[in-house]
N, C-alpha and C positions, 0 to 999 in steps of 0.2 A: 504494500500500500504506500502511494505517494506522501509522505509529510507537505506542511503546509508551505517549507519554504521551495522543495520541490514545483509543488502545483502555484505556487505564484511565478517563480521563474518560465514554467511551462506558458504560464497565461501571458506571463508578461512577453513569453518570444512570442506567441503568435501574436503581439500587433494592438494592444489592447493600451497604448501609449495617446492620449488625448490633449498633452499638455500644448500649450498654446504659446509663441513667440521663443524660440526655440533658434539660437544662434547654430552653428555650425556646432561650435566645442561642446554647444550644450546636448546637441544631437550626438558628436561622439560620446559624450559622459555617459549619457543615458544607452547607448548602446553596448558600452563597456559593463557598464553595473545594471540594467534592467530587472534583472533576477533579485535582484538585492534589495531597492531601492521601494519604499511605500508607493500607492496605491495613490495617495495626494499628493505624491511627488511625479507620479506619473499624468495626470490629469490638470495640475496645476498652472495658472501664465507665469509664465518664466519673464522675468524683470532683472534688466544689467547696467540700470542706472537708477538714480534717486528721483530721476523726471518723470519715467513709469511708473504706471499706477493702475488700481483694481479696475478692471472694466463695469464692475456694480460690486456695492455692498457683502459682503462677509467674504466675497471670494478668495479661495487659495492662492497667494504668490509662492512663487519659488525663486533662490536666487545663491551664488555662492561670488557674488561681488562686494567686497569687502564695504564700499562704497555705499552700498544699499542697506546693508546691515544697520553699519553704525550711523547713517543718519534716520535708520525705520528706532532704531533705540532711544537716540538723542532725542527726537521729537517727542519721546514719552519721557525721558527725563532717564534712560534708563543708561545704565553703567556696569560695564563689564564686572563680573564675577563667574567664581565655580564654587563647588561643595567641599569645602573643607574634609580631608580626610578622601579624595577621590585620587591626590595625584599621583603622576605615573612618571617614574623616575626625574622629578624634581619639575614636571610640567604641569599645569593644571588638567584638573581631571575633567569633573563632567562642567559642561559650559551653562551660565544662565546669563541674567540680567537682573542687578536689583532696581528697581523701578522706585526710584525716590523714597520709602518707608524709612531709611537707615534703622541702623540697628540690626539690623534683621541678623541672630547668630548664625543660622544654617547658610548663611552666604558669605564668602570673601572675597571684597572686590580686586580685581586685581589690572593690567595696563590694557591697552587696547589691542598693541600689539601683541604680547603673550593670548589675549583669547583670540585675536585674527590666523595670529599663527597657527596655533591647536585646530583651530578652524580646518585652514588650508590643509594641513599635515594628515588630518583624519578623514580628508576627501567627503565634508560634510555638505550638506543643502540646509540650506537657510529654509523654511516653509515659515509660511506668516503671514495675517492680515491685516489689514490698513484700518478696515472699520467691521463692526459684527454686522449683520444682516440687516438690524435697524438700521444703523449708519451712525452710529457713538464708537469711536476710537477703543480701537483695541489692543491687545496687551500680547495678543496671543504668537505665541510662535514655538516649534515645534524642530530638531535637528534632526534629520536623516542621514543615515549613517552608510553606504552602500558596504561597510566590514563586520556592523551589527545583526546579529541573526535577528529578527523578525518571525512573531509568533502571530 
């Protein structure tokens, strides 16, 4: 019997790739890791500048331009951190954003560079929306990982 990450790979080669705005690299990326890669990474508008934006409300972006990131954060007030206790030989471990609260112990901020790096290094996708479905700013963002097994 096929496991799950089997039969997404399966689905994912036969063609089942919906994402929208879709540069060349991002066609190779996605061709390279398709088996790997989520289901909203596959379906999602792929965005590679800060000037791009959601076609309507709550829609999924995708993006691994560093550019996009950090100004989709800054406009929430947000500032690089990871999980204390996550890192991997002296790098940071799992990536967030503390989003203006300070304080917050389960987070430590750390430079922009060090989480762009980790970023780049872990061959991650940015997924994240501009606004929810209403259209009040959102917070949300999610990393896909194409080395992370997926259940």
């Amino acid at each position: 019997m096929a496991t799950k990450s089997q039969t997404r790979a399966n689905d994912h080669a036969a063609g089942d790739i919906k994402a929208t705005n879709l540069t060349d690299e991002d066609k190779q990326f996605i061709a390279k890791h398709r088996g790997e890669l989520s289901d909203s990474t596959l379906r999602a508008k792929w965005t590679h500048s800060p000037d791009e934006h959601a076609d309507r409300p709550g829609q999924t972006l995708a993006t691994r331009s560093p550019d996009v990131i950090e100004a989709w954060a800054k406009e929430r007030g947000g500032q690089p951190a990871t999980v204390p206790g996550t890192e991997h030989n002296g790098r940071p471990g799992v990536l967030r954003f503390e989003f203006g609260r300070g304080g917050n112990d389960r987070l430590q901020e750390i430079s922009w560079d060090d989480w762009l790096r980790t970023f780049h290094d872990r061959q991650l996708v940015f997924l994240y929306q501009e606004t929810t479905s209403d259209g009040h700013q959102s917070n949300f963002f999610h990393l896909d990982s194409p080395t992370r097994e997926h259940e």
